[in-house]
N, C-alpha and C positions, 0 to 999 in steps of 0.2 A: 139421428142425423140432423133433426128439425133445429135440435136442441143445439148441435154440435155449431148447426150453419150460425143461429143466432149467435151465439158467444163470437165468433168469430167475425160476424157484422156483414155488411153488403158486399160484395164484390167487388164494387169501387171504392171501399175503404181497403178490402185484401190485396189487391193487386199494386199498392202505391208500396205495402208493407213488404213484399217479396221483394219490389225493385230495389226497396233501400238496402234488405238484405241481399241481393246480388250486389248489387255496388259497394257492400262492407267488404264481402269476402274479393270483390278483385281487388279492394282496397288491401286487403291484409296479403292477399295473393302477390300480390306488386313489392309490396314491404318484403316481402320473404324474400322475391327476386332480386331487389335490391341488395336485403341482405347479404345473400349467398354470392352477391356479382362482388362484394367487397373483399378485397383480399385480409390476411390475419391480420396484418396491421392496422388496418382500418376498421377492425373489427374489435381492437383493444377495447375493455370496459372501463375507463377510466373513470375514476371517483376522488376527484383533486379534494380533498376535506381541507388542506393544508391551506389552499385558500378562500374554503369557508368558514374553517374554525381561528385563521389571525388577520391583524387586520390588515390590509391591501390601501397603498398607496393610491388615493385619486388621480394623482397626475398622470397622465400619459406623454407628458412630452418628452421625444428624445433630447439626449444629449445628457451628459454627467451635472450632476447634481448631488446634493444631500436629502434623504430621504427621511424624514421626520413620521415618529409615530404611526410606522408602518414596516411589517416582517417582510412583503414582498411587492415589490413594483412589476407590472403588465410590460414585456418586453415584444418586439417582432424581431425573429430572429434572422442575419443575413445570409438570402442563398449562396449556395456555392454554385462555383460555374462545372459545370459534367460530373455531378461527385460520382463516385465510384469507391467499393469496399475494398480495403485493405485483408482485413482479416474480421471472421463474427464467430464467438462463442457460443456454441448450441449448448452450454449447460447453462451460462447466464442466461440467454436467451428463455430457457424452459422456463425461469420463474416467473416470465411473462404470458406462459402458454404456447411459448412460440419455437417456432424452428430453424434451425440454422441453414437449413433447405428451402424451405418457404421464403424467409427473408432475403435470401442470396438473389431466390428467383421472381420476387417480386419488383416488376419495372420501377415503383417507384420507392425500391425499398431505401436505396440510396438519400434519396433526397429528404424523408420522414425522417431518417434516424444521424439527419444531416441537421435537422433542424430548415432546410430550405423548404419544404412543403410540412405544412402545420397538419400532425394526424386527427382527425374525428375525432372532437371531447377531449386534444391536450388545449394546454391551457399556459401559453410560454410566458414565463415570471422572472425575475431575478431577486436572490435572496438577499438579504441586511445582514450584512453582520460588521461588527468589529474584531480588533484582534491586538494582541502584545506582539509583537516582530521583535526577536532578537531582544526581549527582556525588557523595551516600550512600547508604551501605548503609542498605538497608530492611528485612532480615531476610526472613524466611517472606513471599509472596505467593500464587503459584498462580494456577492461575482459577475467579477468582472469579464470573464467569459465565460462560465458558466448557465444553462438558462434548465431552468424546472421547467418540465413540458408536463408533469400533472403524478396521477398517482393510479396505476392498474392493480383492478382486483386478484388477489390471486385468484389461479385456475382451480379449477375443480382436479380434487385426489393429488394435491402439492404436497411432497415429501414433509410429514412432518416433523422433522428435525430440521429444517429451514425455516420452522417457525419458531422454534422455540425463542429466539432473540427479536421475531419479530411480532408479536400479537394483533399488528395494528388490521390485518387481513390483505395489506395492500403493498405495492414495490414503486416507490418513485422510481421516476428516471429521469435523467439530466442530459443535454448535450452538452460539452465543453467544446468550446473553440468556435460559436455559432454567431458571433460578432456582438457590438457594442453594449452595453446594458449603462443604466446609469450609473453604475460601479467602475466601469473599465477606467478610469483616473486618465494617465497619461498613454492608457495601450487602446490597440485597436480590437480586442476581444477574441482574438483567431489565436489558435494553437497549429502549430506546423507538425511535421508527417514524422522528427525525430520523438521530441517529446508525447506525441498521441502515442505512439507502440509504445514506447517505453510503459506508461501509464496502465494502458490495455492489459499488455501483457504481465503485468507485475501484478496489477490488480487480481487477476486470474493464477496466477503463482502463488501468492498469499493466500487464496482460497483454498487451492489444494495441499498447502503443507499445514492446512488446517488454523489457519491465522485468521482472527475476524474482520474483516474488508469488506469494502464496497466495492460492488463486482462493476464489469463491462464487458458488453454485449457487441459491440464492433466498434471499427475505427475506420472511419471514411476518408480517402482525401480528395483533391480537386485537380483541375486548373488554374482557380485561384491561388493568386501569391500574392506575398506579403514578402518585407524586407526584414530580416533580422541581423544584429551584430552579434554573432554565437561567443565571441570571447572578449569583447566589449574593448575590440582593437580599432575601429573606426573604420572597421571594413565590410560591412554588411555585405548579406548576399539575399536572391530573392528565395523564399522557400514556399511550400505548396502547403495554402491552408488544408487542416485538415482537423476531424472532430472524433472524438468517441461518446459513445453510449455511455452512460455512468446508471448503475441502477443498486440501491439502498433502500430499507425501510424511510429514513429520513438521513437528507445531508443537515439536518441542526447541527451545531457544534458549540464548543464553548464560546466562543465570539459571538456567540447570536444573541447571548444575555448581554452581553460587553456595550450594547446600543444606546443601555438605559445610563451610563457609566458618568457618574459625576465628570468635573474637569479634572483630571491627572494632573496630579502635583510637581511629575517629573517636565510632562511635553506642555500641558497645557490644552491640551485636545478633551475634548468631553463629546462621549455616543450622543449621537443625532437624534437619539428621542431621549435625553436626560428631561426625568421630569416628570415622564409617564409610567410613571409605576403601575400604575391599572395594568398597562401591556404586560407588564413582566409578570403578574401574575396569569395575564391571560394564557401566554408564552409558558409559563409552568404546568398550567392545568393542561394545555393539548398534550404537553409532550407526555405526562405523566398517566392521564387519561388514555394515549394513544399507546403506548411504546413502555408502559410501564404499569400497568392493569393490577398487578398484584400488590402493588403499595397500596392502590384507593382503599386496604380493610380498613386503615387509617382513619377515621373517620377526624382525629384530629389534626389541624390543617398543619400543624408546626411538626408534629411528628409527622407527616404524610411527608414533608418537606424533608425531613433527615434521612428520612426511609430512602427518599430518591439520592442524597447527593452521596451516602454512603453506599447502594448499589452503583452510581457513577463509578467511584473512588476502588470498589472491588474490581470493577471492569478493565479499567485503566491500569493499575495493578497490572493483571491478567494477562492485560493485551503487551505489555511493553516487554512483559518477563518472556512472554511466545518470541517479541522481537529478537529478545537478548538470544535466547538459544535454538534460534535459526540465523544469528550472525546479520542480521537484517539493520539497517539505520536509516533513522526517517531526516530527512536533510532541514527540512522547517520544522520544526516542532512549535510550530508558535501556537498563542491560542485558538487561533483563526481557523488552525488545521488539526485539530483535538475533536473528532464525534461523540457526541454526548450520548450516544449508544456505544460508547468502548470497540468502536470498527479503527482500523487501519483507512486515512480520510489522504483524499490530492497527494497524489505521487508525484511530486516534482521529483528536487535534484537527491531522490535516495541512491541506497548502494546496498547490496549483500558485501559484508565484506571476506576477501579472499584470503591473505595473509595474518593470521589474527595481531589483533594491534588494539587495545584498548583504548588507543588515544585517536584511533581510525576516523576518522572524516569523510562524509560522502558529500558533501558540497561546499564546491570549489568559493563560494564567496562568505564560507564561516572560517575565515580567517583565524576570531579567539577561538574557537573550537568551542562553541556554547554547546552545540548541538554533535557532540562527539559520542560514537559507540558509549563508553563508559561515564556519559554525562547524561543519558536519557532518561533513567530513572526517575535520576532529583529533578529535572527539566519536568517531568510529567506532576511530579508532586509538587513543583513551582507552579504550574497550570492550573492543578486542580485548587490551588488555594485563591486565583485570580479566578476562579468562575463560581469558588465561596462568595470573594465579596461581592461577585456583580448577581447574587442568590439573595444577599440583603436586603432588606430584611424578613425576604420570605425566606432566608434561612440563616437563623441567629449566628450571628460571629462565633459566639462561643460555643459551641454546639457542630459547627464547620472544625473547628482547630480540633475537638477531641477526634473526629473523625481522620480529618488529615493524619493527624501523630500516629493515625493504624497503615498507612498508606504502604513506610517502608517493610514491616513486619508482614505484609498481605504480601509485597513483591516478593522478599527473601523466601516466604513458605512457596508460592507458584515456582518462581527460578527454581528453588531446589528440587521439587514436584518432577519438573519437566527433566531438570539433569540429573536424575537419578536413574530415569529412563532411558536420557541420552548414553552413559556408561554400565546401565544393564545392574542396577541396584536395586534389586525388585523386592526382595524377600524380607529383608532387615532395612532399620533405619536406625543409624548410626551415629554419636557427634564430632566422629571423625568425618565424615563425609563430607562436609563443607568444605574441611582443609583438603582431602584428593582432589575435590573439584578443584580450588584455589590453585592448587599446585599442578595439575592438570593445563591451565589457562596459563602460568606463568612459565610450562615448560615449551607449551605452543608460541610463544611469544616469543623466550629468549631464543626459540628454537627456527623463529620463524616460518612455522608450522600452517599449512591451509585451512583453515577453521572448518569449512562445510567436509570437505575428505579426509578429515583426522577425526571426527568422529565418527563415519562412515566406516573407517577401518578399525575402529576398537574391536567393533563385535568381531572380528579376524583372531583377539586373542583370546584363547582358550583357559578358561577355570584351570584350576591344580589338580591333578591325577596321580594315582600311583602309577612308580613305575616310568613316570616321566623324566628326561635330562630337562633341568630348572633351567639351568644356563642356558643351552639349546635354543627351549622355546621361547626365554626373555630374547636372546638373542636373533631371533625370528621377528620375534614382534619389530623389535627396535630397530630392524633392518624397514620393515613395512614402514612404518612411520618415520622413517627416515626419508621415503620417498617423496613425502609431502612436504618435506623442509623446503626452505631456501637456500637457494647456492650465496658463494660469497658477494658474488655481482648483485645478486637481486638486495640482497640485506643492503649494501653500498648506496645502493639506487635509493632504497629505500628509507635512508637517514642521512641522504644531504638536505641541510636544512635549506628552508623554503625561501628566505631572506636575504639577501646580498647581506656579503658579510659586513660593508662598509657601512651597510645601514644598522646592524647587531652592532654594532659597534657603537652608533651615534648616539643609537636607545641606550646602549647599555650607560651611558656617560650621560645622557640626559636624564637618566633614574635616578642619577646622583647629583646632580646641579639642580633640576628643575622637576622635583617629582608631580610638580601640579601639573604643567605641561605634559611631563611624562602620560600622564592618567589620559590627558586628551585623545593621545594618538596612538596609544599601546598597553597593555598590559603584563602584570609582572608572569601573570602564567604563560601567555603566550612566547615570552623571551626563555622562560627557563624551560620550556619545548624545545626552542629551536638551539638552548645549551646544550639539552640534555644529547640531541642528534648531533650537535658536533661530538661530543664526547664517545659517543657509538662510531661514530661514522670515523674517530681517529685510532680507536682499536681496533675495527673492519682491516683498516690499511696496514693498520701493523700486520697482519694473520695472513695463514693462507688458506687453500682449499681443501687441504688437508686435515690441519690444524683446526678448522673449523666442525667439518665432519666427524673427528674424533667429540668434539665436545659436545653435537651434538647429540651421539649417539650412550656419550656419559649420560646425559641428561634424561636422555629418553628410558634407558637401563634404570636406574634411579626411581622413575616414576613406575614403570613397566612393574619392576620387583613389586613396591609397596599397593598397586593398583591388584595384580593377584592372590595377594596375602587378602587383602579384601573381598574378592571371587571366592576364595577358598570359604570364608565364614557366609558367603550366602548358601553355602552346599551344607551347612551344618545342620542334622536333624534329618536329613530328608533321606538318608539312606540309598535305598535301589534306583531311584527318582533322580540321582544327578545328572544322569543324557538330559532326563524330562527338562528343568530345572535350565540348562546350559541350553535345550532346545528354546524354550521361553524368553530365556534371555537373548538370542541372537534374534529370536522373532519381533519382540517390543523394541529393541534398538535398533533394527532395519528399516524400521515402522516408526519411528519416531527420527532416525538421523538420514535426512535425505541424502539420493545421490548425485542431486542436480538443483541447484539455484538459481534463477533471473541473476548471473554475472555482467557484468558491465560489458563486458566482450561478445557476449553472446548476444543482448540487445542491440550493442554495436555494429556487429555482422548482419541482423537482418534489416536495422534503421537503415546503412549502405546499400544493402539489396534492394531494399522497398524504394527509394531516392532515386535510384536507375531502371525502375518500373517491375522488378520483378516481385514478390508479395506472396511465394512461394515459402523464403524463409520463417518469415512474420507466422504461416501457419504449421508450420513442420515444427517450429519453436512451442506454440503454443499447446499442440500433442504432447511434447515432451514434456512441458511445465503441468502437463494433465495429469500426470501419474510420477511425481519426483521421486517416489519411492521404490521403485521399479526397475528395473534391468525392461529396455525394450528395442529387441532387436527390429532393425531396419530405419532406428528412428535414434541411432547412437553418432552418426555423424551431419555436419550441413548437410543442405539440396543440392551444393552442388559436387559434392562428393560420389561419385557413383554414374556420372554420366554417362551416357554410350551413344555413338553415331557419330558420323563423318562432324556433321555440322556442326555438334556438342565438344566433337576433339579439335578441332578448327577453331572453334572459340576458345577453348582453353589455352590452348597452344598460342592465340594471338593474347590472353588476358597471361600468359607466364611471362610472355614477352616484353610486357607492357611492364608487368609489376617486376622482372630482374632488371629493367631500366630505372627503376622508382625506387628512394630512399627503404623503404620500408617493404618484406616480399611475407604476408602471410600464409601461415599454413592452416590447414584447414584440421581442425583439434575435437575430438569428442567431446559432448555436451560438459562431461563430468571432470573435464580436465584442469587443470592446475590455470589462470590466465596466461598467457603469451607473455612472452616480452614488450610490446609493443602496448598492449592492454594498459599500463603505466601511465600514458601517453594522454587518455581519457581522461577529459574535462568534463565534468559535472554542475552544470550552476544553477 
């Protein structure tokens, strides 16, 4: 003990050493309580690398500017007045750790994910980039309301098959709509309550029909408004700012290389850090380092370089061919809005399309129709050859081009991949099969056929059996798919050209006196579009409704017969196995062709609800965008479908009254329905 006291010292050396050890542990004791007094959102692990591994803009001053030799500028982003949630995704949510219960019920959950209170450890930024718009260089852009609030570690036991595109261990997240950054140009940074759902919800649509996207986690709106001119008539109205969660590995994108970009020979605009090459290999190394781990075996730097732009080039591929065969169209396709992780990036003015139409447009200000359904492809392998050169010279010209020229052969093997699936061609792979597809697509067309419900109802038609009437069951099918057609009104509607004709006319005469001028103010595809719809639109009128239906039904018979003869040779071989076989096949095309899309009508309907405070549709929409593939009863029609009670029939009765006094009376349509009439009406821009 003698021994024990000496080692241990006098007494007034031990008693100084207990106290500091009580004052550790209420120290660490206090730390705990604080802890646990933090709600999950203030408990995020945030680990921003993005702005320690590029380089960060010194400036702090607000106000728009040009942002030289630097990936992100330090933003404070503006509160909103009372935010309050529209609608929050608990599966996005989870890749945070987080809950859709928690966050709802968190006082201040609103304002954090609002961007008006700054969470513990974000870190608010806005990103550099440039971009091609509409096929020019635009110079400097950035986001302009967008702000990078940092980057959360994933949670412990995170599904790993949400990793496998992400290796980086971490999920940025963004607010959109959170005010000014030194990008916002001529706007004021706020995004309003139509375009946030839209976004939200489509972001989370694309997720589940298994498309690669950048997800969101809620959509907040306010008190605060803002003025906008929704159809640029000079008649603005005030709308309610309003912001979502954006949450991705990384929003990089092609434009983010675009900064380093000599002066353009067309605009004359050259990236705001031209010059600093250093950057752009810094820029190369995070992303590739972060988000693409499996190239670094590479030990050589030019090959380490191909490795990456030719897994871009796959991705992209990938992703636009998923687009093509869920009917989907992205309305900008500029460079700006291209992810250099192969995700689906900014959901502005897109569109599911409903009537298939290859020359389909979802946004109302692509006039030439750069950015049309059956132009996305090439548009993407225009992209990728403009984020070739701004790869130069960390990635040889020539060495991009052989890469590129795999781009279309990479799309056509995905596209057919997917639609082989879509029509239950599982067993055999055949070099008929392109042409059923092709003629599949041109019978929808002439047929004016619903693209997402026309292939919904294929698996409806049955392989060849003995014993069966042929006629019968073509004649079954052809009636089914007939349902999906367009009447003669809707086709009429649908190929008057978009043009006064006086103005068709001036063009067409100015292509002939003045072809330079011509070129300034028009093009020749665009005129032979709006020919080709008078020419449609003048045999509509000849016909009747009859007449029409008849043809259609030629058509569809036609396709039906040689679609079966097809069926019949996937049954070859398999013997006792044909149920099996026909069971598989009705299983993978159920599973692969949805029953429900983000329609323009149906975001329509809850954008309306949400604007007059209700926020009920917003989530009843977003359940059903949860499982597209699915049949789910109680969740097949609106919210306000089904009402019961005095107060509930009172209001309807006073909202039928209202709406048989108003141009326009809708009805209230199941998720999987065909669009209204009125649906037409809808302006996208």
């Amino acid at each position: 003990m003698a021994r024990l006291g000496r080692g241990l010292g006098s007494p007034r050396c031990f008693l100084p050493v207990v106290t500091v050890f009580r004052h550790l542990c209420e120290g660490t004791m206090q730390d705990m309580g604080v802890a646990l007094s933090r709600s999950p959102l203030e408990r995020l692990p945030f680990d921003n690398q993005a702005l320690k591994r590029l380089p960060l803009d010194p400036c702090e001053d607000e106000g728009v500017r040009q942002v030289k030799g630097a990936c992100f500028s330090r933003v404070k982003p503006q509160p909103l007045t009372s935010p309050r949630f529209v609608a929050v995704s608990d599966q996005a949510l989870s890749l945070l750790g987080l809950s859709a219960e928690e966050v709802r019920d968190d006082p201040r959950g609103a304002q954090y994910l609002s961007g008006s209170v700054a969470m513990p450890g974000s870190e608010p930024a806005a990103h550099c980039y440039c971009g091609h718009q509409f096929g020019q260089f635009a110079g400097q852009l950035g986001d302009g309301a967008a702000c990078y609030l940092g980057e959360v570690k994933v949670p412990h036991g995170q599904n790993p098959e949400l990793l496998i595109e992400n290796p980086s261990g971490r999920w940025e997240i963004q607010v959109k709509g959170s005010g000014l950054t030194p990008f916002s140009r001529q706007a004021d940074g706020r995004k309003v309550l139509r375009s946030s759902i839209r976004e939200f919800l489509c972001s989370e649509a694309m997720f589940f029909l298994g498309v690669p996207t950048t997800r969101a986690g809620s959509v907040v709106t306010s008190d605060s408004m803002v003025q906008r001119d929704i159809y640029y008539t000079g008649r603005p109205r005030n709308e309610r700012c309003s912001v979502v969660l954006r949450i991705a590995p990384t929003f990089i994108r092609f434009g983010s290389f675009e900064i380093f970009k000599q002066a353009d020979e067309f605009t004359g605009r050259q990236g705001p850090s031209y010059g600093h090459d250093e950057l752009k290999g810094q820029m190369l190394d995070y992303v590739i380092e972060m988000f693409y781990p499996d190239i670094l075996q590479n030990s050589n730097r030019v090959e380490r370089n191909v490795a990456f732009f030719r897994e871009v080039v796959v991705r992209t591929a990938r992703l636009v061919a998923q687009w093509q065969c869920v009917g989907f169209c992205h309305g900008v396709l500029n460079t700006d809005n291209m992810s250099i992780l192969g995700l689906t990036l900014d959901y502005g003015p897109y569109g599911f399309m409903d009537r298939f139409d290859p020359e389909f447009i979802c946004n109302a200000s692509d006039s030439s129709g750069r950015y049309s359904y059956q132009a996305q492809p090439a548009v993407c392998r225009w992209n990728l050859a403009k984020l070739a050169e701004a790869l130069a010279p960390e990635l040889p010209p020539e060495r991009a081009e052989e890469i590129i020229d795999e781009y279309m052969d990479l799309y056509n093997r995905f596209y057919l991949e997917i639609m082989r699936k879509k029509i239950g061609l599982l067993k055999k792979e055949e070099p008929e099969d392109e042409m059923l597809i092709t003629e599949l697509l041109q019978t929808m067309h002439n047929t004016g056929a619903d693209f997402t419900n026309t292939f919904r109802t294929l698996s409806q038609i049955s392989c060849p059996s003995e014993g069966e009437n042929e006629e019968d069951v073509i004649s079954l099918a052809a009636r089914l798919l007939l349902e999906q057609c367009a009447s003669l009104e809707e086709l009429q509607t649908a190929n008057k050209p978009t043009m006064n004709p006086r103005e068709l006319t001036m063009l067409l005469s100015l292509a002939q006196s003045n072809p330079a001028l011509f070129q300034m103010i028009s093009d020749r595809a665009t005129i032979a579009r709006q020919l080709d719809k008078l020419s449609k639109l003048k045999d509509l009128m000849e016909t009747s409704e009859e007449a029409l239906k008849a043809k259609q039904t030629q058509d569809w018979t036609v396709w039906i017969t040689r679609y079966r003869k097809r069926l019949g040779r996937e049954l070859e071989g398999h013997g006792d196995a044909v149920q099996a076989v026909q069971d598989e096949r009705v299983k993978v095309m159920d599973s692969t062709n949805p029953r429900v899309v983000l329609r323009n009508y149906i975001a329509q309907n809850a954008i309306e609800a949400a604007e007059n405070g209700d926020f009920s549709e917003v989530q009843r929409v977003l359940k059903v965008l949860e499982k597209p593939f699915s049949s789910q009863p109680g969740l097949e029609l609106p919210t306000w479908v089904g009402k019961s009670g005095a107060a509930e029939e009172a209001e309807r009765e006073e909202s039928e009254e209202e709406a048989a006094s108003s141009s326009t009376v809708r009805a209230a349509l199941p998720y999987t329905s065909k669009p209204p009439t009125w649906a037409q009406e809808i302006c996208v821009t």
